[in-house]
Every structure is written in structure tokens, then in C-alpha cells.
C-alpha positions in Angstrom: 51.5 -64.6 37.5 49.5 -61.7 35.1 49.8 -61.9 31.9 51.1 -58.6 30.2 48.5 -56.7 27.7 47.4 -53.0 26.6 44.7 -51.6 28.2 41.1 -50.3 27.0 42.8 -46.7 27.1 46.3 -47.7 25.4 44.5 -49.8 22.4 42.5 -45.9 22.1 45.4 -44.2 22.1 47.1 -45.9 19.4 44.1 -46.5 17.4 43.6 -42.0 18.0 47.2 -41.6 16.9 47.0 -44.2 14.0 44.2 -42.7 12.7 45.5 -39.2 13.2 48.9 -40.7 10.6 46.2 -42.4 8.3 44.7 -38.6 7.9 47.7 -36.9 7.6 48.8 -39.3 4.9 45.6 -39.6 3.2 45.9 -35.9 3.0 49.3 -35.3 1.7 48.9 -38.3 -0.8 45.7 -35.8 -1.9 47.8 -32.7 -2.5 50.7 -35.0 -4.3 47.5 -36.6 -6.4 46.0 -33.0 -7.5 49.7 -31.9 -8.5 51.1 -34.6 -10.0 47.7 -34.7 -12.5 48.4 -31.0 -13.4 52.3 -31.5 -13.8 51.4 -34.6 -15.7 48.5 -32.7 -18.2 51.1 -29.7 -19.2 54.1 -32.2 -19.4 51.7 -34.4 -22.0 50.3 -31.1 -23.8 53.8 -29.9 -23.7 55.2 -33.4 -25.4 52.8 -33.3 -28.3 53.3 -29.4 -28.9 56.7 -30.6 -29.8 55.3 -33.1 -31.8 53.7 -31.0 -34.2 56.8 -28.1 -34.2 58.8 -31.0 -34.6 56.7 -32.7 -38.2 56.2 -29.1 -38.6 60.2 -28.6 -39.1 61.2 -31.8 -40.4 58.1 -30.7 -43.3 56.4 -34.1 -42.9 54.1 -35.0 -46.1 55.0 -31.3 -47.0 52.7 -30.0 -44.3 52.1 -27.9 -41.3 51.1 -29.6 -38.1 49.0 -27.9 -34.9 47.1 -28.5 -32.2 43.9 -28.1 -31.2 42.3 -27.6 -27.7 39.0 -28.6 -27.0 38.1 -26.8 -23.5 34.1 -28.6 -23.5 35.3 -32.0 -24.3 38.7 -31.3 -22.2 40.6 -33.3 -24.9 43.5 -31.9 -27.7 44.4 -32.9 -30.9 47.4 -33.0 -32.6 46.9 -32.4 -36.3 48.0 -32.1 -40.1 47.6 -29.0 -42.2 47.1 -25.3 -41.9 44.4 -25.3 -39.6 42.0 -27.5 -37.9 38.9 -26.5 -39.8 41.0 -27.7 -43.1 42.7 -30.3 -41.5 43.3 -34.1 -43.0 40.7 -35.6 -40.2 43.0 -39.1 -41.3 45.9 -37.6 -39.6 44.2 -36.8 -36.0 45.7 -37.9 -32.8 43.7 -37.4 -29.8 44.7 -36.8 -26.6 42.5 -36.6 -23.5 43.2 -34.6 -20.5 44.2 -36.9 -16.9 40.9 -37.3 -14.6 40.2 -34.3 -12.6 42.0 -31.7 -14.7 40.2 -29.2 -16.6 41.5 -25.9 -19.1 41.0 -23.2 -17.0 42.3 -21.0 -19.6 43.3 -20.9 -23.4 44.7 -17.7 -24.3 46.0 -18.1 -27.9 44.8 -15.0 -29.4 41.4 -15.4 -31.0 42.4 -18.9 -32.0 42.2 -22.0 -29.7 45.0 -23.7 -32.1 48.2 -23.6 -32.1 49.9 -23.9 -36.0 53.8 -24.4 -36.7 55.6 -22.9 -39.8 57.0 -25.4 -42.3 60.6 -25.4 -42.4 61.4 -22.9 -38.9 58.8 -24.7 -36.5 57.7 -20.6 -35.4 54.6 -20.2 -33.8 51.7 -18.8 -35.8 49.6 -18.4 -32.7 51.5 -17.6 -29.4 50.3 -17.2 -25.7 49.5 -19.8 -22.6 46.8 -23.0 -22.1 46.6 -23.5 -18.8 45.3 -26.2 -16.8 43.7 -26.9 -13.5 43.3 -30.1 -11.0 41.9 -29.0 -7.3 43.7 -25.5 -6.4 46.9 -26.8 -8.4 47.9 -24.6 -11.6 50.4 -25.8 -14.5 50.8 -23.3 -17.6 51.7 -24.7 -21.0 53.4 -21.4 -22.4 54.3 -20.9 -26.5 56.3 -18.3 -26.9 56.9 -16.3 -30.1 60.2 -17.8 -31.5 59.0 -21.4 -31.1 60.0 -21.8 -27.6 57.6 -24.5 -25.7 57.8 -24.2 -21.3 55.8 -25.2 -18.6 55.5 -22.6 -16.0 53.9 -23.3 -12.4 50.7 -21.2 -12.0 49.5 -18.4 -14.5 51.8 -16.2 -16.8 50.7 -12.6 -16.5 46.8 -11.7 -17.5 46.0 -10.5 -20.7 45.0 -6.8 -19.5 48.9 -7.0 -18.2 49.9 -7.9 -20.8 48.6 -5.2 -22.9 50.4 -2.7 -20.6 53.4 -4.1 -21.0 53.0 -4.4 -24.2 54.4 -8.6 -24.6 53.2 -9.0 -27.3 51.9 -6.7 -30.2 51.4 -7.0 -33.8 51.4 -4.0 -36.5 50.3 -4.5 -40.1 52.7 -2.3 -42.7 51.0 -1.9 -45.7 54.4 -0.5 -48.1 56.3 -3.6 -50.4 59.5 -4.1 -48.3 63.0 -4.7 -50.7 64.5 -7.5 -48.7 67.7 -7.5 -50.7 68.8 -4.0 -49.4 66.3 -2.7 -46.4 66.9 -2.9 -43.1 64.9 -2.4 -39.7 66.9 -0.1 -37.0 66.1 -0.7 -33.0 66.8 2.8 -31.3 67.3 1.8 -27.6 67.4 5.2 -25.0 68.5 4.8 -21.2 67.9 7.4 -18.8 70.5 9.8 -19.6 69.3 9.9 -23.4 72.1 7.4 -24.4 71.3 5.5 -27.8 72.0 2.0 -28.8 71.2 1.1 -32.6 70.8 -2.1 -33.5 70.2 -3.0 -37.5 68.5 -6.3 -38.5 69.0 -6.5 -42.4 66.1 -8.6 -43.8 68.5 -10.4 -45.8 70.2 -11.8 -43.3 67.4 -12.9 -41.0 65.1 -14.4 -44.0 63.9 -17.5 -43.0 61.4 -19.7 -44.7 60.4 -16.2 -46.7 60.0 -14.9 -42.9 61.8 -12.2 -41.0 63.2 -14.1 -37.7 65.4 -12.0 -35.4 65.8 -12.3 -31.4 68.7 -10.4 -29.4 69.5 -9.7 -26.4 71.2 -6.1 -26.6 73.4 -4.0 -23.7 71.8 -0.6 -23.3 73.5 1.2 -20.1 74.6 -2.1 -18.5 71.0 -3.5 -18.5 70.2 -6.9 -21.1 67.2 -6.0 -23.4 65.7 -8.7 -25.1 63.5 -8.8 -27.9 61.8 -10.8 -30.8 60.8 -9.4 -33.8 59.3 -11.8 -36.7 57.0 -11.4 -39.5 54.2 -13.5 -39.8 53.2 -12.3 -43.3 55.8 -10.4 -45.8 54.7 -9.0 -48.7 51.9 -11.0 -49.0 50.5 -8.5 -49.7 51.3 -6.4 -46.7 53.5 -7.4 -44.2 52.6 -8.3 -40.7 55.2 -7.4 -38.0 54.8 -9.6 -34.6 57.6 -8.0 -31.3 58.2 -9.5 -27.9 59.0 -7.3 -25.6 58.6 -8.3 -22.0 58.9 -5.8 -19.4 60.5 -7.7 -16.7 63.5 -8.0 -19.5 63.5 -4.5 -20.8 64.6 -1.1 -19.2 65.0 1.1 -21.8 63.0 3.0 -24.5 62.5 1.4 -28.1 61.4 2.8 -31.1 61.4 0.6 -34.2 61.7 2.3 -38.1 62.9 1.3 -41.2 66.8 2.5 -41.6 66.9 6.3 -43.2 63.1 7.0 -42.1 62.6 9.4 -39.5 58.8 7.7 -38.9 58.5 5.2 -36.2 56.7 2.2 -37.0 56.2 1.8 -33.0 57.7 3.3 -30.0 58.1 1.8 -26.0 58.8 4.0 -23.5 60.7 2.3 -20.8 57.6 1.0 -19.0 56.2 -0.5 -21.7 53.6 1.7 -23.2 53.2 1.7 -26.8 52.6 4.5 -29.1 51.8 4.0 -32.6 55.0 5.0 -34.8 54.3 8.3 -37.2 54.7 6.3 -40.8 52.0 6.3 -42.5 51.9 2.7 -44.0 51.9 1.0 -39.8 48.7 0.1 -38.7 47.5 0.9 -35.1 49.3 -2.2 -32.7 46.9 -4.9 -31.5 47.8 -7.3 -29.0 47.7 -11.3 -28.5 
């Protein structure tokens, strides 16, 4: 009787097709490797962002708290005070990026910090860091009224940005009476159709701050827009507006109430045009 057994040919065939698995799997185990270490780096940078609006809200040791990316040393720190350079070195906590991963981009303005406000936890500095393992994008996005996301890939670029006008600042150089003035949104659909929103500065003070965001029905569609002041009266006032494009249909202009000069205007694509008063600097954007 002949004992059963694979032949030459069968023992290839399985050693082909188990190797063919073992690549396969080896290669999918890859691809989960390089996301999971970019998912990983903007869910840790995301984490200690909070950290710092967090200290930064609760006022901690009567302080501001930041963080600060390091793209040569690929490292962040989380820190106390009003900025890095004048930092209390005591208070660092360093934080290093996961092996592989790099900042591909940190597009904070001319900053590569990130400060929160004492009291509110806003923003000073607003914008994206993202970072990179293999071909595998995460985006840590701050956005102006404090929120903190991660978004997959890369927000818009910075020249599209600027078309659409995201994210713009204006100096105003006049003392503004909080107690009694009031800013007026003008929004225009198509048909010429105005909707006039008033934010009293009064009512929005925060933390000496102007803080307003709304989301405001103009012809059936949702506009949405921040305004804040980063400065107010100190001595001029420094207006900061959201105003994303992929949220906003209609025209905007922006004036103090009973002025008939702008301090900006949108048309509904997004272009900005420098308002006609003649304290509003020309708009520059983040």
C-alpha cells in the first residue's frame, strides 16, 4: 500500500499562494501602519490643543496657555504664557511626533503657535498643522471661535483661501462706545432682497472681546459667519470674520449701525472689497 503525500508541485503551489497571502497582508498591514500613525499624530496634537484652550479657560496660575510646533525637530510643546518666546520654560510639556510622521504644513498665520484667550479659550492664531506619514494626510484644524477638528487630508490652500475670503482681518482705527454701538450685517440675495442682522457690542462682550457667530436665513439659504475682535480699543481695534464660501451665498457688507461706509463688503463669491470708512484698514488674510 502507498502512503498518501503532496507532491513537489502541490508543496509549490501552496508555498506560491501562501506567499502571495503573506504579501497581500504585509501590504495592507503597511497602509493600516502609515494611517493609523497620521490619525494617531492629529488625535495627540488635537488632545493637547485642548489642553492648553482648556487651562486657558479655566485661567490656570492666571495665564494663557499655547502651543508650539517645532517642524525641524518634529516635536510640539504645550506651554504657559502669552507666547513661546516669553514663556515660563518650568511649565513646558513636550510632545514628540509618532515615528514616520512629519509636518507637512503649518499654516498659522505668520506664527507657528497657537495662543488661547484667558477666560473664552478663542483662538489668537487660527488656521491648519497638518501632518504626513507615507501618502497618508491628517489636518489638525483651529478654527476662529475656538473650535478644534481633525479633518482627513488638507483644508483648502492658502491662495484659496484668499479668494474666498475665510478668513480676513481689518484694523479700525476710531474708539468704539461699547455701551451703545452696534455693528449691522447687510446680507443681499439675488433678487436684491436684504437681511440685517445687528450685533450690539454690549451684548457679545466677552473677556473685553467682541464674540459673535450666527448662522442667518437669507433667501432660504444658511449663512454662517464669525466675527470677533482680537484687539478693542487697545488702542485701535482689530476686527477678525469667517466667512467660508462653501457656507455663504449671499452678498455681505459689514458697517457700524447709522454709517453709510462699509468697513468691508463680499460679493456672493467671496471677493472682498475694502469698505469706504475711513478709519478700516485694507483686509489682510491668515
Amino acid at each position: 500500500m502507498r502512503t498518501k503525500g503532496f507532491t513537489l508541485i502541490e508543496l509549490l503551489v501552496v508555498l506560491g499562494l501562501a506567499g502571495i497571502l503573506f504579501i497581500i497582508g504585509a501590504g495592507a498591514f503597511s497602509e493600516f501602519q502609515k494611517t493609523y500613525s497620521a490619525e494617531r499624530a492629529s488625535q495627540e496634537m488635537l488632545s493637547v490643543l485642548r489642553q492648553a484652550q482648556s487651562k486657558s479657560l479655566a485661567s490656570e496660575s492666571a495665564s494663557q496657555y499655547g502651543v508650539f510646533f517645532d517642524s525641524e525637530a518634529l516635536r510640539y510643546t504645550l506651554f504657559q504664557g502669552e507666547s513661546y518666546e516669553t514663556r515660563d520654560l518650568n511649565e513646558d510639556a513636550v510632545f514628540e511626533l509618532p515615528r514616520g510622521t512629519m509636518f507637512t504644513e503649518i499654516s498659522l498665520g505668520t506664527e507657528d503657535e497657537v495662543v488661547f484667550r484667558r477666560i473664552d479659550g478663542i483662538p489668537e492664531q487660527t488656521g491648519f498643522i497638518r501632518v504626513q506619514a507615507a501618502d497618508h494626510t491628517r489636518s489638525v484644524y483651529i478654527g476662529e471661535a475656538g473650535t478644534l477638528s481633525v479633518l482627513e487630508g488638507s483644508p483648502v490652500s492658502g491662495e484659496e483661501r484668499a479668494r474666498d475670503s475665510r478668513h480676513v482681518h481689518i484694523s479700525y482705527s476710531r474708539i468704539i462706545d461699547t455701551s451703545t454701538e452696534s455693528l449691522e450685517l447687510v446680507f443681499a440675495e439675488g433678487s436684491g432682497e436684504e437681511t440685517v442682522v445687528l450685533i450690539p457690542f454690549s451684548a457679545f462682550l466677552a473677556a473685553g472681546q467682541l464674540s459673535w457667530k450666527g448662522t442667518v436665513q437669507v433667501g432660504g439659504e444658511a449663512q454662517k459667519v464669525v466675527l470677533i475682535t482680537h484687539r478693542l480699543n487697545d488702542p485701535d481695534t482689530e476686527f477678525s470674520i469667517q466667512r467660508d464660501r462653501r457656507f455663504n451665498t449671499a452678498s455681505l457688507r459689514i458697517a457700524f449701525q447709522g454709517e453709510a461706509s462699509d468697513l468691508i463688503f463680499y460679493d456672493e463669491d467671496g471677493e472682498t472689497t475694502r469698505g469706504g470708512s475711513a478709519f478700516v484698514s485694507e483686509p489682510f488674510w491668515q
